[in-house]
The first five atom37 places (N, CA, C, CB, O) and aatype in JSON, in Angstrom:
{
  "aatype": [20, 20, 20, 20, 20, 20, 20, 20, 20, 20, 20, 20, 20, 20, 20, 20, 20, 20, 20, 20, 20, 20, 20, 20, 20, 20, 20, 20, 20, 20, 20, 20, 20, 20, 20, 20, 20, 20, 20, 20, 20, 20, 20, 20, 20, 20, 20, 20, 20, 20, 20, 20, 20, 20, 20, 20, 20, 20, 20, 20, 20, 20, 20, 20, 20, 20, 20, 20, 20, 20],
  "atom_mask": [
    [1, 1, 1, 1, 1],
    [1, 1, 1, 1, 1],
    [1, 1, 1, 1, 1],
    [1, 1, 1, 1, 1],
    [1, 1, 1, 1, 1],
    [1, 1, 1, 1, 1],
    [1, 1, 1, 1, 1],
    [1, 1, 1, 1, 1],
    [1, 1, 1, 1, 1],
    [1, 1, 1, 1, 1],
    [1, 1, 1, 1, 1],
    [1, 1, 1, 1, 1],
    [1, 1, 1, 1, 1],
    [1, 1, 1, 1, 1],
    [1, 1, 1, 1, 1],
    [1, 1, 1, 1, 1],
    [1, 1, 1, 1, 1],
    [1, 1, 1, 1, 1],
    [1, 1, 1, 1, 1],
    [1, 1, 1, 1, 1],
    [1, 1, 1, 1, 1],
    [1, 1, 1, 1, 1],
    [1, 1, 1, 1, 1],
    [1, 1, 1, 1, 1],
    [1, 1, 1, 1, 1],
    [1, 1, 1, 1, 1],
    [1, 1, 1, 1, 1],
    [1, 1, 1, 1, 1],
    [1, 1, 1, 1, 1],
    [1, 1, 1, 1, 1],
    [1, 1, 1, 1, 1],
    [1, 1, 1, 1, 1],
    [1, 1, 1, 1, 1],
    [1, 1, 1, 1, 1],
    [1, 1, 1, 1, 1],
    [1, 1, 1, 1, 1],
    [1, 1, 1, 1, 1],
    [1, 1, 1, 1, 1],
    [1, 1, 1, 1, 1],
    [1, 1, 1, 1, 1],
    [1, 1, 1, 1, 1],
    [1, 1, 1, 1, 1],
    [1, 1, 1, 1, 1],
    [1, 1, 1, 1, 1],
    [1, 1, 1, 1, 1],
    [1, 1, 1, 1, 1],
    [1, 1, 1, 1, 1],
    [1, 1, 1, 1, 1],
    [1, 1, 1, 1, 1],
    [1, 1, 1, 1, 1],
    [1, 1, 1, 1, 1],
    [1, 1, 1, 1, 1],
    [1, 1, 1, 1, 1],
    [1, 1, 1, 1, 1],
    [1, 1, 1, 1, 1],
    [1, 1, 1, 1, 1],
    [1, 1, 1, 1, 1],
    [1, 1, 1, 1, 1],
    [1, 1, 1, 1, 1],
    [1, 1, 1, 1, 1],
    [1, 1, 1, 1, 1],
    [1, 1, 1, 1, 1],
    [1, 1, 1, 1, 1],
    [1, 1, 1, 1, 1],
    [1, 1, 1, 1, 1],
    [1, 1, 1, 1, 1],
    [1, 1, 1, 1, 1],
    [1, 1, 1, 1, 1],
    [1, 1, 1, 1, 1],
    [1, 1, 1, 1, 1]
  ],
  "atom_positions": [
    [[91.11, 176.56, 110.02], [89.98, 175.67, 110.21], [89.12, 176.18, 111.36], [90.46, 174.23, 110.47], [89.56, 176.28, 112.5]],
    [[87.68, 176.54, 110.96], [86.9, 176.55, 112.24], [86.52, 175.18, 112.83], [85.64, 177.3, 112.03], [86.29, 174.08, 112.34]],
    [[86.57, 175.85, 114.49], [85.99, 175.07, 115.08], [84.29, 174.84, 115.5], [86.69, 175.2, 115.88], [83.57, 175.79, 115.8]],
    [[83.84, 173.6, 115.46], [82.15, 173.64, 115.76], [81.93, 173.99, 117.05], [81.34, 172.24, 115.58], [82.84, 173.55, 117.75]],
    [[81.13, 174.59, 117.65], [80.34, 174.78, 118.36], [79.16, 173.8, 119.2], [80.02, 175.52, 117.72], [78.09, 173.46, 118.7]],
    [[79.63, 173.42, 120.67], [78.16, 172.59, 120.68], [76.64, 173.37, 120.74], [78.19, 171.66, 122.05], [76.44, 174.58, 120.7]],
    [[75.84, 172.51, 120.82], [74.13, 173.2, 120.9], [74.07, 174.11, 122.36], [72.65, 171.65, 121.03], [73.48, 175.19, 122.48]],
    [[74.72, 173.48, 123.28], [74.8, 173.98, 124.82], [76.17, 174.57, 125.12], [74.55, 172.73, 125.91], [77.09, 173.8, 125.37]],
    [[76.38, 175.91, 125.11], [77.91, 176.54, 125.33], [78.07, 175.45, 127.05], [77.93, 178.98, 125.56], [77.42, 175.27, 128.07]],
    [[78.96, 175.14, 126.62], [79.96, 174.53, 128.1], [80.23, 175.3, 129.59], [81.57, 174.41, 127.6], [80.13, 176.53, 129.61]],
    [[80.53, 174.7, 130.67], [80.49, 176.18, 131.51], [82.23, 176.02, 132.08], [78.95, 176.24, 133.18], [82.66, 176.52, 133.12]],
    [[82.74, 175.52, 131.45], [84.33, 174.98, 131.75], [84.56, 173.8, 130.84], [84.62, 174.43, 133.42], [83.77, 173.16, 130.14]],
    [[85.44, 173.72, 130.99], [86.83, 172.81, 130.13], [86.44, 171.48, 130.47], [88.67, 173.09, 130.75], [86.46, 170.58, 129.62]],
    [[86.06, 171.27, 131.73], [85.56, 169.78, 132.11], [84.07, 169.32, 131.81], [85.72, 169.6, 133.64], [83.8, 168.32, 131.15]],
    [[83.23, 170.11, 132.34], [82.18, 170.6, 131.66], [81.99, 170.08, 129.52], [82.51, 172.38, 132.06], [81.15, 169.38, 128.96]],
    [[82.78, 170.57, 129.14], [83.01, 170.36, 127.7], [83.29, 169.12, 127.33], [83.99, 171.1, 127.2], [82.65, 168.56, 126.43]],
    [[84.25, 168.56, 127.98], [84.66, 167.31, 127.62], [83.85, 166.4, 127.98], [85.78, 167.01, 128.02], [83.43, 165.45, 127.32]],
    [[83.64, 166.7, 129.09], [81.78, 165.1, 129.18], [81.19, 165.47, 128.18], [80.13, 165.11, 130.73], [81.14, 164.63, 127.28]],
    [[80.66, 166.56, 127.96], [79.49, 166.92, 126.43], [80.33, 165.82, 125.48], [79.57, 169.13, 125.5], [79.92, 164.75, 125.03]],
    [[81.33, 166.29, 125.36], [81.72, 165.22, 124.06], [81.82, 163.67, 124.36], [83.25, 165.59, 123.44], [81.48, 162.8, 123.56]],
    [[82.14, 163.52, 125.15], [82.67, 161.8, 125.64], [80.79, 161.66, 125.64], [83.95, 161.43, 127.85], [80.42, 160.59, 125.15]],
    [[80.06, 162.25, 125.95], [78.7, 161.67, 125.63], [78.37, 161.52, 124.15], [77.63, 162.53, 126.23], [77.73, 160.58, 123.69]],
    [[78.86, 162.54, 123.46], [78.34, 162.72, 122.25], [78.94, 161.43, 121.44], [78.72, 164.19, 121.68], [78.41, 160.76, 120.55]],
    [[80.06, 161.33, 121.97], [81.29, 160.02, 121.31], [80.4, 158.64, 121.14], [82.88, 159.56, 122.71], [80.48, 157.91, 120.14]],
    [[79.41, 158.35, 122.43], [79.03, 157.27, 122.66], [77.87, 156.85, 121.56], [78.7, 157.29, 124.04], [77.81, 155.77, 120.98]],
    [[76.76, 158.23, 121.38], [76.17, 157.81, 119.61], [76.73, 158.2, 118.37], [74.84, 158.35, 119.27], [76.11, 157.73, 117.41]],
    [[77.97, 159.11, 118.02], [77.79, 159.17, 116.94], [80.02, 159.2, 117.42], [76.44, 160.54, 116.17], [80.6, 160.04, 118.1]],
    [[80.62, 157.99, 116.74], [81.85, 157.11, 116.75], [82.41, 157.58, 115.67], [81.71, 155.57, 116.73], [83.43, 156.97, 115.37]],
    [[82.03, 158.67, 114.76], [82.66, 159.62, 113.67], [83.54, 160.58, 114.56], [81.44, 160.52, 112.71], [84.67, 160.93, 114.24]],
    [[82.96, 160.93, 115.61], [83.84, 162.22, 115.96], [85.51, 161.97, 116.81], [82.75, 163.18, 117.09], [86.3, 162.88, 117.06]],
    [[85.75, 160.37, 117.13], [86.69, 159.68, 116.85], [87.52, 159.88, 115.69], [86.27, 158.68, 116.86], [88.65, 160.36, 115.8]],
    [[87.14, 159.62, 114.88], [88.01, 159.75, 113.29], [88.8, 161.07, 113.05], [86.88, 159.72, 111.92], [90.02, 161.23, 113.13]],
    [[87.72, 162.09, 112.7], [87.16, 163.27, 112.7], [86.99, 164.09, 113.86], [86.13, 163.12, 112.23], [85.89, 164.54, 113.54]],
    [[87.25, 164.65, 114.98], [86.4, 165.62, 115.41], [86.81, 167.15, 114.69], [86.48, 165.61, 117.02], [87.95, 167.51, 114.44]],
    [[85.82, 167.77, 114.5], [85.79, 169.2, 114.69], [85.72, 170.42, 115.75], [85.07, 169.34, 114.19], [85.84, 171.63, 115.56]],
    [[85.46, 169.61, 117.05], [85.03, 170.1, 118.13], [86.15, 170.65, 118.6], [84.4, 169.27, 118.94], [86.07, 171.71, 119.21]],
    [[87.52, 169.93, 118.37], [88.95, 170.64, 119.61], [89.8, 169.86, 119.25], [88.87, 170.55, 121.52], [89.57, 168.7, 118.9]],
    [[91.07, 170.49, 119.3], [92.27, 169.99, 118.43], [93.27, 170.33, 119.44], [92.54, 170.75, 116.86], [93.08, 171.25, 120.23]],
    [[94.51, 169.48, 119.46], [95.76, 170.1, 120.71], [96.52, 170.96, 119.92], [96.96, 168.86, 121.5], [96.67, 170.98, 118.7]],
    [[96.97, 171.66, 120.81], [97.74, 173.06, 119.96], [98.84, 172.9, 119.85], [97.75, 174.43, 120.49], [99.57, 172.92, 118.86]],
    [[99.11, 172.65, 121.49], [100.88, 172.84, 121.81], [100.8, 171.27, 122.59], [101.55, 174.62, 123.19], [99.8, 170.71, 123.03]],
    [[102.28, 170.76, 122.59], [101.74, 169.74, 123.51], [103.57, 169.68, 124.32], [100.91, 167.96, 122.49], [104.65, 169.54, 123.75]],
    [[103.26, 169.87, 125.82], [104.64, 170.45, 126.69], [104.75, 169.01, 127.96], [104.21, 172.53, 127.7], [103.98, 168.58, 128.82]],
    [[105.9, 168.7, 127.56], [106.23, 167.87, 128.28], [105.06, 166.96, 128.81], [106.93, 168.48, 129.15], [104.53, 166.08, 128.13]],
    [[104.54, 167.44, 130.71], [103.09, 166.54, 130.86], [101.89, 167.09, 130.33], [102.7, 166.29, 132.31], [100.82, 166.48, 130.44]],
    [[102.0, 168.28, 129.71], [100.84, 168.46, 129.54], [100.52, 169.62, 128.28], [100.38, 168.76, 130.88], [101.4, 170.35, 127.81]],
    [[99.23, 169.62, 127.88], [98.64, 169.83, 126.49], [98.3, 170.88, 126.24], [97.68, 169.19, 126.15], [97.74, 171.09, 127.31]],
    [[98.15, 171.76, 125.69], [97.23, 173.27, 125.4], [95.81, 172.49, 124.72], [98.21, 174.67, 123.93], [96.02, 171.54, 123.96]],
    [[94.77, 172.78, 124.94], [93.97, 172.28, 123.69], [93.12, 173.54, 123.23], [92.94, 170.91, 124.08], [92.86, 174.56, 123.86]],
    [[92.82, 173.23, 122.18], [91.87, 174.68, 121.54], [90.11, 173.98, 121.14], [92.89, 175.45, 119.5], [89.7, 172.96, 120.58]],
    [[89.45, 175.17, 121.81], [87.95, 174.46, 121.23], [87.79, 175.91, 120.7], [86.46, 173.69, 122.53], [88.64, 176.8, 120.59]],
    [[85.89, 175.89, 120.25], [85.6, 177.23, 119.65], [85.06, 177.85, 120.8], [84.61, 177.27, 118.37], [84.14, 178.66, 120.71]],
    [[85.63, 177.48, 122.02], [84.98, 178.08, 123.31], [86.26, 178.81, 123.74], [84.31, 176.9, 124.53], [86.07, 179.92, 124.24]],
    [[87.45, 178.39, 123.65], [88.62, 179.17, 123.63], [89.84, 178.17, 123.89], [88.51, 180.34, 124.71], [89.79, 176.99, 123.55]],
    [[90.94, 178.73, 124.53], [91.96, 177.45, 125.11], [92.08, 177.05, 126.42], [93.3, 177.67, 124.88], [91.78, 177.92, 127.24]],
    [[92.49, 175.84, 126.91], [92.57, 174.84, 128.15], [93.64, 173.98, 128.18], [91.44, 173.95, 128.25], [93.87, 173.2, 127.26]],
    [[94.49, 174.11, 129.45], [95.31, 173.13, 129.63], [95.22, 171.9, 129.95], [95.87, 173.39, 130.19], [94.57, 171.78, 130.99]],
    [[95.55, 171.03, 129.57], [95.08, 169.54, 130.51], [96.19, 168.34, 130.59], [93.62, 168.72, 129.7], [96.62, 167.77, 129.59]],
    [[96.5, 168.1, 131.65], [97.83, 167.17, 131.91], [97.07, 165.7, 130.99], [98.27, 166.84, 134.09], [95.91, 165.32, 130.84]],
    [[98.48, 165.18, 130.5], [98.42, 163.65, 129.98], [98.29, 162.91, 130.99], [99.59, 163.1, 129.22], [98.83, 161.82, 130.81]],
    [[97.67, 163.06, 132.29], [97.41, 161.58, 133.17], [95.43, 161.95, 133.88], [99.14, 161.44, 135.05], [94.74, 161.75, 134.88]],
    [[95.33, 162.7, 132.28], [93.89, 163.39, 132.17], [92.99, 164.14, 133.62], [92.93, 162.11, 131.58], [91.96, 163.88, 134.24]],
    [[94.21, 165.29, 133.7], [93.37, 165.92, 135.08], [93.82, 167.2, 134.8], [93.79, 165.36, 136.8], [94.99, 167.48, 134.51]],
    [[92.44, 168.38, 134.91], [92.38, 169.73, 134.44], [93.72, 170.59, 134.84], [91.08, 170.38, 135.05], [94.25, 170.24, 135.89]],
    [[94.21, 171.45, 134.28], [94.79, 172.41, 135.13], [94.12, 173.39, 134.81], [96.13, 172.64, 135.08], [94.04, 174.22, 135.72]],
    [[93.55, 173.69, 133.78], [92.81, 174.88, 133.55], [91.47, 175.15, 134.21], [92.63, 174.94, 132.25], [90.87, 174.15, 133.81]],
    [[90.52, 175.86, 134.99], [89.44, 175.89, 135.68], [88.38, 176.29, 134.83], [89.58, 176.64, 136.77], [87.21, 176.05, 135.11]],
    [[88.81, 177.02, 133.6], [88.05, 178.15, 132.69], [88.85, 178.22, 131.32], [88.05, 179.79, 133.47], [90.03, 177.96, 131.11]],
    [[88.03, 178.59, 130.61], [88.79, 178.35, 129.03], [89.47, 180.29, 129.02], [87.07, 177.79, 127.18], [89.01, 181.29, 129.59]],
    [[90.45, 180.15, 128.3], [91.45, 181.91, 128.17], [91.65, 181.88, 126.9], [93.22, 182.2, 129.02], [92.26, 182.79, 126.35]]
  ]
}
């Protein structure tokens, strides 16, 4: 499955995720559905996630460990 792409490449992992939590607020499909980023691995506290920008770690008490997508 590809992943979408936003209109504005992201400049980090945190960066990315406001883009979406904004995007969430008009269009409540990408709830259901997103195409944007999917979790890969998911380790004890914390998550791998994959976008089409690359991969990012991020703990379940929602705070980055990753600085930059690898």
């Amino acid at each position: 499955m590809k992943l979408k792409k936003l209109n504005h490449p992201p400049k980090n992992p945190k960066h990315f995720l406001n883009i979406m939590f904004s995007k969430m607020k008009t269009d409540l499909s990408i709830k259901e559905k997103n195409d944007y980023l999917r979790v890969d691995k998911e380790l004890m506290d914390k998550a791998l996630v994959e976008c089409a920008y690359g991969f990012f770690w991020i703990s379940k008490d929602r705070t980055f460990i990753s600085k930059d997508f690898f």
